[in-house]
VEXLUM-145080 format. One record per residue (C-alpha): residue number from 1; residue in three letters; x, y, z; chain. Coordinates in nm, 3 decimals, always signed. Layout:
// residues N
NUM_ala_X_Y_Z_A
...
//
This chain:
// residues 163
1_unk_+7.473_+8.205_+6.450_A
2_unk_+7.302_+8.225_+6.778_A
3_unk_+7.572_+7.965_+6.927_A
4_unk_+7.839_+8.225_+6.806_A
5_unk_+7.660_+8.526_+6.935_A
6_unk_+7.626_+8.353_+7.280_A
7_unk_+8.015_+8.323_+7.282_A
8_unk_+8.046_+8.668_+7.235_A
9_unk_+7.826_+8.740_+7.520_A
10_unk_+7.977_+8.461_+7.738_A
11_unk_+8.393_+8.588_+7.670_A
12_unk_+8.271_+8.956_+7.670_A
13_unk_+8.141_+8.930_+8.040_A
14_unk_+8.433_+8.722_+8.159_A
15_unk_+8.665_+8.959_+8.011_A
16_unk_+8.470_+9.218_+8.192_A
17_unk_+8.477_+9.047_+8.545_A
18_unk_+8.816_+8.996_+8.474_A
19_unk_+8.891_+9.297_+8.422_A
20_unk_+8.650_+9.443_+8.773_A
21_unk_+8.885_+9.214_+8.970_A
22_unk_+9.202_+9.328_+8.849_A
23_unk_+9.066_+9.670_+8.897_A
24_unk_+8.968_+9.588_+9.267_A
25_unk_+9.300_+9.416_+9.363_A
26_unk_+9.459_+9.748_+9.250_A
27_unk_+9.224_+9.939_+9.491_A
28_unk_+9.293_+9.674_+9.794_A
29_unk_+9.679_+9.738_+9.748_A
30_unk_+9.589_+10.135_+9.648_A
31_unk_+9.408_+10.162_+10.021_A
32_unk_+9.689_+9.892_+10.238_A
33_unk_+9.936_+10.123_+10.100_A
34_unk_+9.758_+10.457_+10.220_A
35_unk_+9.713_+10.252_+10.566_A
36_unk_+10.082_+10.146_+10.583_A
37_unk_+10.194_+10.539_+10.488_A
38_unk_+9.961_+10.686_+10.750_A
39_unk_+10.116_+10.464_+11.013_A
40_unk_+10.522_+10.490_+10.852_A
41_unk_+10.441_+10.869_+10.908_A
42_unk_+10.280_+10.870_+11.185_A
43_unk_+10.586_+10.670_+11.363_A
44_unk_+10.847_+10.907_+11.205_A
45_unk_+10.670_+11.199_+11.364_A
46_unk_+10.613_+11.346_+11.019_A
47_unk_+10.351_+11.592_+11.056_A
48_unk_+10.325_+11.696_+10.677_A
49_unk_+10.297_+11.380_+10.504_A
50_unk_+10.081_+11.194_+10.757_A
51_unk_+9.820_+11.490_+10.721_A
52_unk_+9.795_+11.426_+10.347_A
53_unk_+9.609_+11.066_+10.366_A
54_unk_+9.348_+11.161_+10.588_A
55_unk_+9.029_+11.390_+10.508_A
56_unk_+8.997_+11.736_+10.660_A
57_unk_+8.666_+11.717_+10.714_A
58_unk_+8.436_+11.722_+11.010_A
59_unk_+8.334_+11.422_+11.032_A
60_unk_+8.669_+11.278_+11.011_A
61_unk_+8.683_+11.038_+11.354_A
62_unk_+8.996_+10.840_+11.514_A
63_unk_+8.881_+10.617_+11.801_A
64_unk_+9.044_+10.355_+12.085_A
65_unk_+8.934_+10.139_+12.326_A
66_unk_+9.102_+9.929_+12.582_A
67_unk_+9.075_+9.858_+12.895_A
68_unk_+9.167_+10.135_+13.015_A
69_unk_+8.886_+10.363_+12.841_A
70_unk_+8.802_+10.524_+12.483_A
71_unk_+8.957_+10.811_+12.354_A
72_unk_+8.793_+10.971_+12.015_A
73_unk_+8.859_+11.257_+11.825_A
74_unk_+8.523_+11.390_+11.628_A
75_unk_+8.661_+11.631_+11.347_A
76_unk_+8.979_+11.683_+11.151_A
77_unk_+9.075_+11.964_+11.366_A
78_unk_+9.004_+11.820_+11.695_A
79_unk_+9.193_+11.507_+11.551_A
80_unk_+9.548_+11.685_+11.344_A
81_unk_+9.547_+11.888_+11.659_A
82_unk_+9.612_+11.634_+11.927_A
83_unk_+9.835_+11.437_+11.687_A
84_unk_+10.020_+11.804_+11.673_A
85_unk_+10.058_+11.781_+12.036_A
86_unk_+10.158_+11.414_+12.080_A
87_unk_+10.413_+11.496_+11.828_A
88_unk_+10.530_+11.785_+12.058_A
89_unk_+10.530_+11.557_+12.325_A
90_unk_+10.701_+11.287_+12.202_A
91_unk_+10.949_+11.397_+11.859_A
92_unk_+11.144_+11.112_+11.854_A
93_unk_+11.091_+10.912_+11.573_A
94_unk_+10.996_+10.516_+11.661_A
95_unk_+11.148_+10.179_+11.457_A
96_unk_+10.766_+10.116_+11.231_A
97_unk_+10.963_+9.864_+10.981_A
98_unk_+11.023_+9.518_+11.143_A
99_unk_+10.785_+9.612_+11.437_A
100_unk_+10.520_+9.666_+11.330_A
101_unk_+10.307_+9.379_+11.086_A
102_unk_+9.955_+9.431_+10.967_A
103_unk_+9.776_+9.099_+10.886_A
104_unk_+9.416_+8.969_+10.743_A
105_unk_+9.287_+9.235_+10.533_A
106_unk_+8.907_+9.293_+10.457_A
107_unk_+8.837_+9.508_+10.253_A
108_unk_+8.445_+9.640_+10.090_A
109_unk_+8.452_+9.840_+9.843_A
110_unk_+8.165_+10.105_+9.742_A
111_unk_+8.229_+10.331_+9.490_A
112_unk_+8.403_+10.584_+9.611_A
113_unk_+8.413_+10.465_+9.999_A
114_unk_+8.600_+10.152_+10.128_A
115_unk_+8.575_+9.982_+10.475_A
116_unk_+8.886_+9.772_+10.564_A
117_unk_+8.931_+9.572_+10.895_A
118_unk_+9.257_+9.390_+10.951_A
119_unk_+9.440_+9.287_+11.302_A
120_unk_+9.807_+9.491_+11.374_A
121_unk_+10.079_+9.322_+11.606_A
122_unk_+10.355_+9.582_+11.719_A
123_unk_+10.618_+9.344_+11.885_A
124_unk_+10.327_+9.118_+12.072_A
125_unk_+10.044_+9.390_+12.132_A
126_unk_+9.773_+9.310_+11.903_A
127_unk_+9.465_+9.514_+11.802_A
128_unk_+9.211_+9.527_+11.575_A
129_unk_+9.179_+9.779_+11.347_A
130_unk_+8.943_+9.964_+11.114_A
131_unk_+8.968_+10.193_+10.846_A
132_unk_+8.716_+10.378_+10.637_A
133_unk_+8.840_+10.551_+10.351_A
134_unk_+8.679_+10.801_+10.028_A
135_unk_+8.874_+10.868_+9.744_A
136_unk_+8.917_+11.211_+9.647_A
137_unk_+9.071_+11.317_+9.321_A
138_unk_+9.157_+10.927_+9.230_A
139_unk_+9.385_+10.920_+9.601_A
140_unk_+9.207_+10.744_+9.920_A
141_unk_+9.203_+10.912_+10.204_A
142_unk_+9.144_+10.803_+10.586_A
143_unk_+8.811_+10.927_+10.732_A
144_unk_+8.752_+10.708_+11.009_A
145_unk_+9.016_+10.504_+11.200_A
146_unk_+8.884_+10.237_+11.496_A
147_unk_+9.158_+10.034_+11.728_A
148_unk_+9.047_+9.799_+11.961_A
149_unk_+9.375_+9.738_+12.162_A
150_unk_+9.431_+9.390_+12.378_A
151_unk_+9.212_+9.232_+12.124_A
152_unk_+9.358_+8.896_+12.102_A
153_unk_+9.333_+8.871_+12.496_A
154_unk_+9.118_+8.611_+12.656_A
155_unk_+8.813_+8.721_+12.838_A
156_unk_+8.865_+8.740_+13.191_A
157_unk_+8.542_+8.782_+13.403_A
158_unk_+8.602_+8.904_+13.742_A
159_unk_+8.392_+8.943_+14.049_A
160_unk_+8.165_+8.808_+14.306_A
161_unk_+8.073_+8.435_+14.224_A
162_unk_+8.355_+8.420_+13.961_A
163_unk_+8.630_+8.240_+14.169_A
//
């Protein structure tokens, strides 16, 4: 009897485990699907859909760095506004399929929050990027976005004593 309760316990918890990675592997493609939409929209100048995967919230933050500098954007508003105005700027719709390729996913999973790194090359330019999400409603939604551009570059030290 005890041998037979014991393999009750052991297949119930590796039907359960089972079942919490089946789960997660449906949040991992749930989240790379919200990240690939966000950036199909965001290429096709599409205002209205992009807007719907991120969170309109204040802390809602979109950050780069390169060489060249870092540009953030602290708050939904400050963000969806200069995104308005880059659209302005520049309406014409760019080629995302084919271009662009999104590579070595990480993803951790909390609850209701997710932090996913993974490294984008858009014809040869590659960055690192990370995205935190929160899932409202059952949907995830973008709250933080972080691209390091020229990532994959070697270091190059200049300067006095250097040559």
């Amino acid at each position: 009897m005890k041998r037979i309760l014991t393999s009750l316990f052991l297949v119930a918890i590796s039907c359960t485990l089972f079942a919490q990675s089946k789960n997660l592997k449906a949040e991992e493609v749930a989240i790379k699907n919200v990240i690939e939409n966000e950036s199909k929209h965001f290429w096709a100048r599409d205002f209205q859909s992009w807007k719907k995967l991120w969170v309109h919230t204040d802390y809602a933050v979109w950050l780069a760095a390169s060489r060249d500098g870092i540009r953030q954007y602290q708050g939904w508003k400050a963000w969806s506004n200069n995104v308005k105005e880059f659209f302005a700027e520049n309406p014409e719709p760019k080629t995302y399929i084919g271009e662009v390729t999104k590579t070595d996913f990480r993803f951790r999973i909390y609850g209701d929050g997710a932090w996913v790194s993974f490294v984008q090359d858009n014809e040869g330019t590659g960055t690192l990027e990370t995205r935190i999400l929160e899932k409202r409603n059952g949907k995830w939604k973008i709250a933080m976005a972080q691209i390091i551009h020229d990532a994959n570059e070697e270091l190059v030290i200049e300067g006095p004593g250097t040559e």
